[in-house]
C-alpha positions in Angstrom: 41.8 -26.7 -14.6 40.2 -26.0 -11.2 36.8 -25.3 -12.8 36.4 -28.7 -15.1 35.0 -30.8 -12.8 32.6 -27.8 -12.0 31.4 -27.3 -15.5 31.5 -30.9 -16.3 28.8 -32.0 -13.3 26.7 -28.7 -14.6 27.0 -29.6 -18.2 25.8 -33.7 -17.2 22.9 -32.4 -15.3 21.7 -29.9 -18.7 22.5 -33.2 -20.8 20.4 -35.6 -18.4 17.5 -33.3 -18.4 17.6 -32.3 -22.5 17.2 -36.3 -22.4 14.3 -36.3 -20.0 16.4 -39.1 -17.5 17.3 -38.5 -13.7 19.4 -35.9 -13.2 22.5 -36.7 -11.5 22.0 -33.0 -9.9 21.1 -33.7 -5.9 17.5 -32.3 -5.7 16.2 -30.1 -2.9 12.5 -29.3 -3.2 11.3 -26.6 -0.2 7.6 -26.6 0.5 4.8 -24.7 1.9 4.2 -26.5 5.4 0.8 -25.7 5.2 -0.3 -26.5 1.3 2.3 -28.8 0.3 3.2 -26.3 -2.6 6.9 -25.6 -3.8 8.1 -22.1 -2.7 10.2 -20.0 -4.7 12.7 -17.4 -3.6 14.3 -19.4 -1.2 17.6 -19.3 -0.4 19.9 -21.7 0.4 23.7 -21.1 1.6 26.5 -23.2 1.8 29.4 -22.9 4.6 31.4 -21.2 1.9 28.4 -19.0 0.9 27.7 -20.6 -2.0 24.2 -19.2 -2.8 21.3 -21.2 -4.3 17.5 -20.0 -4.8 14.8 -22.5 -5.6 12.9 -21.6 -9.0 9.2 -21.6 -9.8 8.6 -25.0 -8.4 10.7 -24.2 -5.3 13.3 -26.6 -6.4 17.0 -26.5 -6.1 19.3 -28.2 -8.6 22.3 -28.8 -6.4 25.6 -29.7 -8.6 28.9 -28.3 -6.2 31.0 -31.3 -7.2 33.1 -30.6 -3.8 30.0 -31.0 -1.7 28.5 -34.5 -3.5 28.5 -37.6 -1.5 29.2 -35.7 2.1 26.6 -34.1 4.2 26.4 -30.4 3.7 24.5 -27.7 6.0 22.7 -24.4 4.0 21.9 -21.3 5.7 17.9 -21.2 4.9 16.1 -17.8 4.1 13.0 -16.7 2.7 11.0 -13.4 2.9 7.5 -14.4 4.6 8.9 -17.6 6.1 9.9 -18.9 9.3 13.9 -20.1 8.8 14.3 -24.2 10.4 16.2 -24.1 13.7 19.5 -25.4 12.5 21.1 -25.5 16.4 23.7 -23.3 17.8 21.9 -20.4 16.6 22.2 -21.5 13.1 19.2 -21.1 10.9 19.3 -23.5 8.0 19.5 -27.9 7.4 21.8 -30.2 6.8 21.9 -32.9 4.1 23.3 -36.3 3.2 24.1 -35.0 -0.8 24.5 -37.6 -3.2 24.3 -37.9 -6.9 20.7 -38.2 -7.6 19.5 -38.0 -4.7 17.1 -35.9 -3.2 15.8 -33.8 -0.2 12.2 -32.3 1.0 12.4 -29.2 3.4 9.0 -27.6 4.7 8.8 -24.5 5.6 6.6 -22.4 7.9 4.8 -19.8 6.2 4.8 -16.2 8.0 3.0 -14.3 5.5 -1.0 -14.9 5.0 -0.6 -14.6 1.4 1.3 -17.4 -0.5 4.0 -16.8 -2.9 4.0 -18.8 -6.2 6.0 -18.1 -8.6 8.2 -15.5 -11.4 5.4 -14.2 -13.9 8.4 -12.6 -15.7 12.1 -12.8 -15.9 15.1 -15.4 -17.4 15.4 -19.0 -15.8 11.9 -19.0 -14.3 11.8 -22.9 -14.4 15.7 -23.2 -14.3 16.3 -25.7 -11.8 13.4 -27.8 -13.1 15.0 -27.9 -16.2 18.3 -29.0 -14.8 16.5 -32.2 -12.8 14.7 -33.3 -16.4 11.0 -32.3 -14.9 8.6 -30.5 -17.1 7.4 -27.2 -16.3 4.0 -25.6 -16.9 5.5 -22.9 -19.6 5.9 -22.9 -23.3 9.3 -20.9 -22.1 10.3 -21.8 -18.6 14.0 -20.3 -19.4 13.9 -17.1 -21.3 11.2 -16.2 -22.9 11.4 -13.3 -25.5 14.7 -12.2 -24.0 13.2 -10.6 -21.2 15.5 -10.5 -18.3 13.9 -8.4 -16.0 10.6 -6.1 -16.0 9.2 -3.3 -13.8 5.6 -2.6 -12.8 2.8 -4.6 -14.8 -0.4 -3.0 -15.7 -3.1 -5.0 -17.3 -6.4 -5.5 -18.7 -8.6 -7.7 -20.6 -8.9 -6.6 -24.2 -10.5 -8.5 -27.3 -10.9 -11.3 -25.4 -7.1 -11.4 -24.3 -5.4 -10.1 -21.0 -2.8 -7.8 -21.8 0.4 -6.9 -20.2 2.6 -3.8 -20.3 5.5 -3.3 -17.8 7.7 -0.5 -17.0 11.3 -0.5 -17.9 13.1 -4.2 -18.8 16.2 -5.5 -19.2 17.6 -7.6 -22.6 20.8 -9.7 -22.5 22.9 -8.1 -25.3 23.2 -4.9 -22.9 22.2 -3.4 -19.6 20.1 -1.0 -21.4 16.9 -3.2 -22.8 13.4 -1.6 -23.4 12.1 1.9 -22.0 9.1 2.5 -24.1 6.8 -0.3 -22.4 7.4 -4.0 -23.8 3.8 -6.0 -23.9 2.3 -9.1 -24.1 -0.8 -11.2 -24.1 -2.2 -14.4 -22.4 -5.1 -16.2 -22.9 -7.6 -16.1 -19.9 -7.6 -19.0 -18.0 -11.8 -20.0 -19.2 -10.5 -19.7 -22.6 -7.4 -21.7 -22.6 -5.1 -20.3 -20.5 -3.3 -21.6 -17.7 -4.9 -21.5 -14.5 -3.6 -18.6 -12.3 -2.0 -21.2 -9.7 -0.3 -22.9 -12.5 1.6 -20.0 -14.3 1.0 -17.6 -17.2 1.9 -18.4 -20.2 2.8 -14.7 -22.0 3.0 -14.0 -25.4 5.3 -11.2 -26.4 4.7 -8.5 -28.9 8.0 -9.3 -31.0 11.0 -7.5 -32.9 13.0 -9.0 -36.4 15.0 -10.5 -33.7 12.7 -12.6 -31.7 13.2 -10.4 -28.5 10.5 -8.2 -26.6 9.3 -4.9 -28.5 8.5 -1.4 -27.3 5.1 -0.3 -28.0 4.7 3.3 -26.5 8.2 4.7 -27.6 6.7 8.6 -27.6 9.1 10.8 -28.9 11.8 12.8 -26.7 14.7 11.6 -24.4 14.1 9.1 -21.3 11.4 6.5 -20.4 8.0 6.0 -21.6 5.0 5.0 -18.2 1.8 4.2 -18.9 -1.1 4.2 -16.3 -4.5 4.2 -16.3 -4.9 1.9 -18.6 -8.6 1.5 -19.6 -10.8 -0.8 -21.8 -14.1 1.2 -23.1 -17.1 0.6 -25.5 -17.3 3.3 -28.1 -20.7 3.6 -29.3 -20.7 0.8 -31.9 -19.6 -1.3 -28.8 -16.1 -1.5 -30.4 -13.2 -1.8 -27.2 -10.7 0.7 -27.2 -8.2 0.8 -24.5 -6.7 3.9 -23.4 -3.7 5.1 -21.3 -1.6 7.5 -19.6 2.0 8.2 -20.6 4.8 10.3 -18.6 8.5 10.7 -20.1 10.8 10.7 -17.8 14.0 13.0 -17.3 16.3 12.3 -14.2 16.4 12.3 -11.6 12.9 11.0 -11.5 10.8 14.1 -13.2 8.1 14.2 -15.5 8.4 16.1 -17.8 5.6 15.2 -20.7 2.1 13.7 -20.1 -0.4 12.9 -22.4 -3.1 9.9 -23.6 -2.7 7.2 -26.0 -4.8 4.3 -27.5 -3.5 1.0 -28.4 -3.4 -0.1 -31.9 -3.9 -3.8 -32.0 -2.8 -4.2 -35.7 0.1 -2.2 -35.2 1.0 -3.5 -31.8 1.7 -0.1 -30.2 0.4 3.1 -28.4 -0.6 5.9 -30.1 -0.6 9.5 -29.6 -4.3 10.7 -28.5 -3.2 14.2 -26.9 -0.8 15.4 -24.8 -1.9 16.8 -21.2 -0.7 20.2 -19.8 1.8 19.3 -16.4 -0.3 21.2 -14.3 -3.8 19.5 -15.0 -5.0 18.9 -11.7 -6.6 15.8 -12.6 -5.8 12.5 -15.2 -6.1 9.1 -15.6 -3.7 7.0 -13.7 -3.4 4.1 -11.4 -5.1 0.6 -12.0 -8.4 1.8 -12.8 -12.0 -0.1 -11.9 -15.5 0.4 -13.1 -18.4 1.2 -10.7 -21.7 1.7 -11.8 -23.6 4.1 -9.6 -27.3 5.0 -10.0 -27.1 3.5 -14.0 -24.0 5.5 -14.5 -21.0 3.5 -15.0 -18.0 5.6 -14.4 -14.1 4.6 -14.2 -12.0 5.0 -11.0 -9.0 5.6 -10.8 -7.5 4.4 -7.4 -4.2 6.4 -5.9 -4.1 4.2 -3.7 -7.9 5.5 -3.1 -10.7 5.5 -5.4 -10.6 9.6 -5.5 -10.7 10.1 -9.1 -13.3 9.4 -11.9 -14.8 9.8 -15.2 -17.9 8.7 -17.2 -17.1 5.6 -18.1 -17.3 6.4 -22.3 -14.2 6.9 -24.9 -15.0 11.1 -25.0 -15.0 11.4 -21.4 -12.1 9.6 -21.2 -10.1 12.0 -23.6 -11.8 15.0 -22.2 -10.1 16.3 -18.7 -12.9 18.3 -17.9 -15.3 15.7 -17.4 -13.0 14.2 -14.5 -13.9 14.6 -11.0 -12.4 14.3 -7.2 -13.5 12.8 -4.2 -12.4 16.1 -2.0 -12.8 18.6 1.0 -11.4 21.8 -1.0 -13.5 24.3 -2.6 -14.4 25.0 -5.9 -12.0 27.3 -6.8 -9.2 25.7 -5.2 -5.9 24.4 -6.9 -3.1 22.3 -5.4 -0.8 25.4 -4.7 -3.7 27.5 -3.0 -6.0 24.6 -0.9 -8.7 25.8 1.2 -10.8 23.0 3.0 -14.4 23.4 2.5 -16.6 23.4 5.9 -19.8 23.2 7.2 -21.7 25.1 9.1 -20.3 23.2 12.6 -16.7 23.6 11.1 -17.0 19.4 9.9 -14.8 19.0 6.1 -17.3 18.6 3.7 -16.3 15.8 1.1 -18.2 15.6 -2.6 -17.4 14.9 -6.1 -16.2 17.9 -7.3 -14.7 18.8 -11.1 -11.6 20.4 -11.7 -10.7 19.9 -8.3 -7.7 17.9 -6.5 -8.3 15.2 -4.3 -7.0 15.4 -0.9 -3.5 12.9 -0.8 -0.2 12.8 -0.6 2.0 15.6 -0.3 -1.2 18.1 -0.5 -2.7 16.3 2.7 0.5 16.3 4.7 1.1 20.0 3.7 -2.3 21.1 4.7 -1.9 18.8 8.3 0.7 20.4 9.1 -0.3 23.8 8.0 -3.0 23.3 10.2 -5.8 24.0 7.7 -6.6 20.2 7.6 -7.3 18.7 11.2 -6.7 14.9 11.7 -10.4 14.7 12.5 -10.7 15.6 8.7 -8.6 12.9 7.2 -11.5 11.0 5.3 -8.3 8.2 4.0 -6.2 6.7 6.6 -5.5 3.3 6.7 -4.7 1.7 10.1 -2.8 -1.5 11.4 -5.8 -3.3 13.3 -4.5 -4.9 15.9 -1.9 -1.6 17.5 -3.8 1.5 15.1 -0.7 2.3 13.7 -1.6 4.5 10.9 -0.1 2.7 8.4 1.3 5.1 5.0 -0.6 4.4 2.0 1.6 4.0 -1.4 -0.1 2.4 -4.0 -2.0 -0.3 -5.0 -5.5 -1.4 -6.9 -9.1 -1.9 -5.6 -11.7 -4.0 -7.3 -15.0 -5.7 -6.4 -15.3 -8.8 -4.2 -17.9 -11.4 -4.8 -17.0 -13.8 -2.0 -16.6 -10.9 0.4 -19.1 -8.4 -1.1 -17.5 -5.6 -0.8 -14.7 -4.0 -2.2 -10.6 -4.8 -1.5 -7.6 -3.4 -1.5 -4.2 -5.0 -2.0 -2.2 -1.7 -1.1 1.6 -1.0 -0.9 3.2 0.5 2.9 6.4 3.1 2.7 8.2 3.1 5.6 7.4 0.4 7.1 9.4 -2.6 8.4 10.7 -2.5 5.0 10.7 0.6 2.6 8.6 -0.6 0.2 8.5 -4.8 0.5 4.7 -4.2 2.7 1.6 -5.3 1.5 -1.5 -4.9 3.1 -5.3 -5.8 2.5 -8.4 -3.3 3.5 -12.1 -3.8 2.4 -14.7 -1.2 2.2 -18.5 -0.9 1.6 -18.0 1.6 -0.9 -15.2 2.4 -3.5 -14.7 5.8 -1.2 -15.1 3.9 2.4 -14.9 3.9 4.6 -11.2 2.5 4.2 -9.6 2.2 7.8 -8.7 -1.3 9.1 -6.1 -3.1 7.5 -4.1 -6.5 8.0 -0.6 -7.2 7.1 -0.4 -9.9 4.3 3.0 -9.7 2.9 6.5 -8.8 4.3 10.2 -8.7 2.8 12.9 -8.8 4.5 15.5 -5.2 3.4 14.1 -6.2 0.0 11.0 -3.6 -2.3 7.8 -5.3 -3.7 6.5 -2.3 -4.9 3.2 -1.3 -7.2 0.9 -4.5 -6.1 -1.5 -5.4 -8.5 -4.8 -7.5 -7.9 -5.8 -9.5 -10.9 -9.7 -10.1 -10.6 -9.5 -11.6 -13.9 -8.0 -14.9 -12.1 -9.7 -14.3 -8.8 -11.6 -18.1 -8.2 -14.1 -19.9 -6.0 -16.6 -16.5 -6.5 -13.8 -14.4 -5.2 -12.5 -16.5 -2.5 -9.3 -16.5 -3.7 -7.6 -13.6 -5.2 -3.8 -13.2 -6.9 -1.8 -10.3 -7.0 1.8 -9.4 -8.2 4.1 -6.5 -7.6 7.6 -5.8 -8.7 10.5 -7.7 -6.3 13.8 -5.3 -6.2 16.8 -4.1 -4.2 15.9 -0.7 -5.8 14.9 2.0 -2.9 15.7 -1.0 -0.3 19.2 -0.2 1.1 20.1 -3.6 0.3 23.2 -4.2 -2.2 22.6 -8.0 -2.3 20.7 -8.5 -5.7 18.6 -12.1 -5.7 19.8 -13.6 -9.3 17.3 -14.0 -11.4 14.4 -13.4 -9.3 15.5 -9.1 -8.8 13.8 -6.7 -11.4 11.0 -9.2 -11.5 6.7 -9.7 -11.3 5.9 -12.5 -8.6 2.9 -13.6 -8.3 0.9 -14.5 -5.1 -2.4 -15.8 -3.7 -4.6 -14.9 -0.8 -7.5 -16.7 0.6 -10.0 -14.3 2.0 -11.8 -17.4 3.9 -8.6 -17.2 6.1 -9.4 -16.0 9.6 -7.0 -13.8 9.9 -8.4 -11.4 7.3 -11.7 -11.1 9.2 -11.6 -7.5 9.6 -14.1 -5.1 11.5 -16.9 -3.8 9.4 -19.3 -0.8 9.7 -22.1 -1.1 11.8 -24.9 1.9 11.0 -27.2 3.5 13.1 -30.4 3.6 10.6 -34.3 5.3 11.7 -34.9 7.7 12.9 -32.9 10.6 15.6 -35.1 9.5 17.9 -37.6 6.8 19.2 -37.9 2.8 18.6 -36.8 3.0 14.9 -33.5 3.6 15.3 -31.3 0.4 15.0 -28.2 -0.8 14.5 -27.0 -3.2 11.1 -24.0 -3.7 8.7 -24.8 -3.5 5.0 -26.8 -6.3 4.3 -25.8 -6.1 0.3 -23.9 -4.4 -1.9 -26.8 -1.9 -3.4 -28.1 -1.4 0.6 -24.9 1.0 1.8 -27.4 3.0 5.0 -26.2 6.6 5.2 -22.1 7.0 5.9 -22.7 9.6 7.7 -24.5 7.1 10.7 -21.8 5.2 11.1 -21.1 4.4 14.8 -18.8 1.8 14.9 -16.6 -1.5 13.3 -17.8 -4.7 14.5 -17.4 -8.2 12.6 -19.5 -9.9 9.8 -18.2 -13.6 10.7 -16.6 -15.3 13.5 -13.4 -15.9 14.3 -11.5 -18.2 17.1 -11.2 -15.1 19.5 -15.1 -13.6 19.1 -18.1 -13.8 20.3 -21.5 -13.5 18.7 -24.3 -10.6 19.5 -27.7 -11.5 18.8 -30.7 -8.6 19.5 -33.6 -10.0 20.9 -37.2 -8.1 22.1 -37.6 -7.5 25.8 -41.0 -5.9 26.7 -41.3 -4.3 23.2 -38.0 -3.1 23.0 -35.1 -4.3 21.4 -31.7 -5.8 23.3 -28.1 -7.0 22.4 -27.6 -9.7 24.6 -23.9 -11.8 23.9 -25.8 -15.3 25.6 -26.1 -18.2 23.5 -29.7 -19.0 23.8 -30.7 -15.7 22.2 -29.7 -17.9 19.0 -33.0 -18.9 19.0 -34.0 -15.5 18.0 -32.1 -15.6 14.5 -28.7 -15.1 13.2 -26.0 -12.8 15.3 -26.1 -9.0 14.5 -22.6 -8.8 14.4 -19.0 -10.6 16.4 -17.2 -8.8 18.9 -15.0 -9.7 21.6 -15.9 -9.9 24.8 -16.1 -7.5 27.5 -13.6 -8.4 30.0 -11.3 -10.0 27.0 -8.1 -8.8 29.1 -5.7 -8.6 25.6 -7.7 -6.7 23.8 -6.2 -5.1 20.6 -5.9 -1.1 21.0 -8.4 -0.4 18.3 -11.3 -1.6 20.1 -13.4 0.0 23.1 -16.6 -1.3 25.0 -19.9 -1.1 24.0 -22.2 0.2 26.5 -26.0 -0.4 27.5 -28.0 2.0 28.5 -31.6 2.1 29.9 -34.4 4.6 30.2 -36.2 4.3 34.0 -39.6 5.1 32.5 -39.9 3.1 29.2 -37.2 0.5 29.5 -36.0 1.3 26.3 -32.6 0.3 25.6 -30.0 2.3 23.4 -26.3 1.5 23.3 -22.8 3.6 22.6 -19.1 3.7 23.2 -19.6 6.7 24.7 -19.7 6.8 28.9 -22.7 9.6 28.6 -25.3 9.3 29.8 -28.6 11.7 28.7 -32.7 11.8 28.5 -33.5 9.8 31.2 -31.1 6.8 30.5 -28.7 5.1 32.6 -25.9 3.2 31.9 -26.1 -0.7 32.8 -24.1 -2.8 31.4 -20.9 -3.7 29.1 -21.9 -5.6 26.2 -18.8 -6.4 24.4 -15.9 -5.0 22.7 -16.2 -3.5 19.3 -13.8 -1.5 16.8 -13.6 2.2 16.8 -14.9 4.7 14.1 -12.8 7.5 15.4 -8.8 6.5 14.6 -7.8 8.1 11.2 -11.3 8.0 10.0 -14.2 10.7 10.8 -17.5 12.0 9.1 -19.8 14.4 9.7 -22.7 13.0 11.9 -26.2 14.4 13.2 -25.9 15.8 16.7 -27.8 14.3 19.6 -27.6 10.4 18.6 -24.6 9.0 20.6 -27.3 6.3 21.4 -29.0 4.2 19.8 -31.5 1.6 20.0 -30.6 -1.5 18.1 -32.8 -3.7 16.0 -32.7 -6.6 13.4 
């Protein structure tokens, strides 16, 4: 008889909100300090470890019927946010519970991106339920019987966006689906909910109401897809395709092959299968690019290494694939050989038939010796310490607000295993991909396989959402979070938040020699100067710490000058820090001035050389280096260079 008064204060506080009337339930609502939003996934802990996490709306239906009408402290916890200073070295905040009452907490947020709430998963909207509120879902408790569901892959097909996810649990038993459940939503411009509000997911359905498989390829163990690609065949009919792997423990693969999605039936279908040892496939979160009126599809792993004519037959056809790679020709992943110029520099091209350079082939041939860092054309790096930070996976699409391309990308190893998400932008689908800021972090806890969704990006690409997968799996932790582990969570990121201003490349265009040369970031995103006169990474907007450098003529030569006036002359160049900025992060270095005696020409480097007449006078600022993790081949004689607008 212990537990009646238990279940009866639960079973009022179901009753009250089935009746839409205040529930006798003691609400706690925890907010985003900053945007006034509820936050989910917080936990709150009683003395006695009682464990409560807020929902969707970052509410808390609080019914312990020993711990009404007395004030009560909870432990507070959140991945990404700070924890309130509860005094004695206790992290958490006390409350005056009563019956129908109600509490506000803010909390600090740590990470840049902002959670906001379960896309999948039982009991999304539970505690909103409980308190008589109305969610935003046409299921905010269990929708479909889906329980849990791993790694989403998604595109917009027939007018639809749809979802497939890796393996998910059911309630009647702990085995559910391992053939890819699916579903559909209707895009926010055509009905849907907006993408800060929810998705609203329609299942493809069994007899019994609950979540179906629809790639359930023959043979023991889980069905994957990948790779999954929308295409016009040539009566401009979409197909979309995919890649599947079954899957025999511990974690091999031991069948590949393609299949196309029949919307009638509601399932995958067997294209063809693909030997185990093709050196190249579909696979990833793929992205279209259309390069000199080709319009191919890339295939990012986490980099954009990989593509293929962007038509149903090339799709299908393996041979039509090609790499982003150093190796030669004839080389296969089990006998690499880096492919050089004549000044020993790693050549990289699209080549067919050919891997890509990643992975476990990059750290075997590092540390082999055939592959020198210098040739590492992928390397992401943290940039504030250049901490070369270990690439896992991830998508890349096209950014309208930024213009140029992003990555949301996954870290192993990092404060967490796999709970790191980073964001990188490049010029170019291939790079240059080196700086990168920290946006999320978990605490012992996975968020593995992020996905950007640039159907919902909004404000011309200002804001972009992403999900990835929130799990104990691979963390070390034992703790499971109820409800919320096994699950997709959606967050946002503003990319007009300072903190993402990362360096950009600034090109040395003209000539080798003489007053053409100058200096310039890519003006557009069809005006990419030559990679291969990159000098270094600079800003293309100013932050709270930089500083901006204009160029200006002096005598009939061009010169960076940092002074204010020289506004006059147009719009900065680039932001930097300045010179004598005593904290500077460890990826920067100065930029130097040089002069020549005879023909006052000025020409600027990070290198302390001086040559042809010119003389080093002056620091202008501090810029970002081109030489940590990232290097390309580069025309001798031209370490400087004049600048002009």
């Amino acid at each position: 008889m212990q537990y009646f008064p238990m279940l009866l204060a639960a079973l009022f506080c179901v009753l009250s909100a089935d009746a839409e009337e205040a529930s006798d339930c003691f609400r706690i609502k925890v907010v985003d300090e900053a945007t006034g939003r509820g936050v989910p996934l917080v936990e709150l802990t009683t003395v006695n470890n009682v464990r409560f996490v807020t929902d969707s709306a970052g509410l808390v239906a609080f019914d312990e019927p020993g711990l009404l009408n007395r004030r009560t402290f909870f432990r507070v916890s959140s991945h990404g946010y700070e924890s309130p200073d509860g005094g004695y070295g206790a992290r958490g905040r006390a409350f005056d519970v009563t019956s129908g009452g109600e509490a506000v907490l803010k909390l600090k947020r740590i990470n840049i991106a902002e959670r906001l709430y379960r896309v999948t998963g039982g009991g999304i909207y539970r505690d909103s339920v409980l308190l008589g509120d109305k969610p935003p879902l046409a299921q905010p408790l269990l929708n479909a019987g889906v329980l849990g569901s791993d790694s989403v892959v998604n595109a917009v097909f027939n007018g639809r966006i749809h979802w497939f996810w890796g393996d998910t649990n059911l309630p009647p038993h702990p085995l559910g689906i391992f053939d890819v459940p699916g579903a559909t939503s209707q895009l926010p411009e055509n009905g849907g909910l907006q993408p800060d509000v929810g998705v609203d997911l329609s299942y493809f359905l069994n007899d019994a109401g609950n979540a179906k498989a629809t790639a359930d390829m023959p043979g023991p163990g889980p069905t994957w897809i990948g790779g999954l690609t929308v295409l016009q065949d040539e009566d401009h009919r979409e197909r979309m395709f995919a890649n599947y792997v079954k899957i025999k423990p511990p974690m091999e693969t031991y069948e590949r092959g393609l299949v196309e999605f029949d919307a009638h039936a509601e399932r995958f279908e067997l294209v063809k299968k693909i030997p185990l040892e093709a050196p190249m496939f579909p696979d990833g979160h793929p992205l279209k690019v259309t390069e000199q009126g080709v319009e191919y599809v890339y295939f990012p792993q986490p980099f954009p290494t990989l593509r293929v004519r962007a038509t149903p037959n090339d799709f299908q056809d393996l041979t039509q694939y090609e790499s982003y790679t150093c190796l030669t020709a004839d080389s296969t992943e089990t006998n690499a050989v880096v492919d050089r110029n004549e000044n020993g520099v790693a050549k990289y091209s699209w080549k067919r038939g050919v891997p890509a350079v990643r992975g476990p082939l990059q750290e075997r041939l590092l540390k082999s010796g055939d592959l020198k860092p210098e040739d590492v054309h992928f390397q992401l790096v943290d940039v504030d310490s250049g901490t070369p930070i270990k690439a896992h996976g991830g998508s890349v699409y096209w950014n309208e607000y930024r213009q140029r391309w992003v990555m949301i990308v996954l870290e192993s190893w990092g404060k967490s295993m796999l709970g790191e998400i980073w964001f990188a932008e490049a010029d170019t689908p291939i790079g240059p991909w080196l700086y990168a800021r920290k946006v999320v972090t978990h605490d012992k806890y996975s968020f593995y396989n992020p996905k950007q969704h640039p159907m919902f990006d909004r404000e011309n690409g200002r804001v972009i959402f992403f999900e990835g997968t929130y799990t104990h799996t691979f963390s070390g932790n034992t703790e499971q979070t109820p409800r919320y582990d096994y699950n997709q969570i959606l967050y946002r990121l503003d990319l007009a938040d300072k903190r993402l201003a990362l360096p950009v490349p600034v090109y040395r265009t003209g000539q080798t020699n003489g007053a053409a040369q100058s200096l310039q970031s890519r003006a557009s995103a069809d005006s990419v100067p030559e990679r291969s006169r990159m000098e270094f990474f600079a800003l293309d907007r100013k932050t709270f710490a930089t500083i901006p450098v204009y160029s200006r003529n002096v005598k009939g030569h061009q010169q960076l000058t940092t002074e204010s006036s020289a506004g006059f002359f147009g719009a900065p160049v680039f932001f930097a820090l300045p010179a004598d900025q005593a904290d500077a992060p460890a990826t920067t270095e100065l930029l130097l001035e040089f002069v020549h005696d005879e023909t006052g020409e000025h020409r600027y480097s990070t290198t302390a050389t001086a040559e042809n007449g010119f003389r080093k006078t002056g620091e202008v600022c501090r810029v970002w280096s081109a030489d940590r993790g990232f290097r390309m081949p580069e025309p001798k004689n031209h370490s400087l260079v004049s600048i002009r607008r």
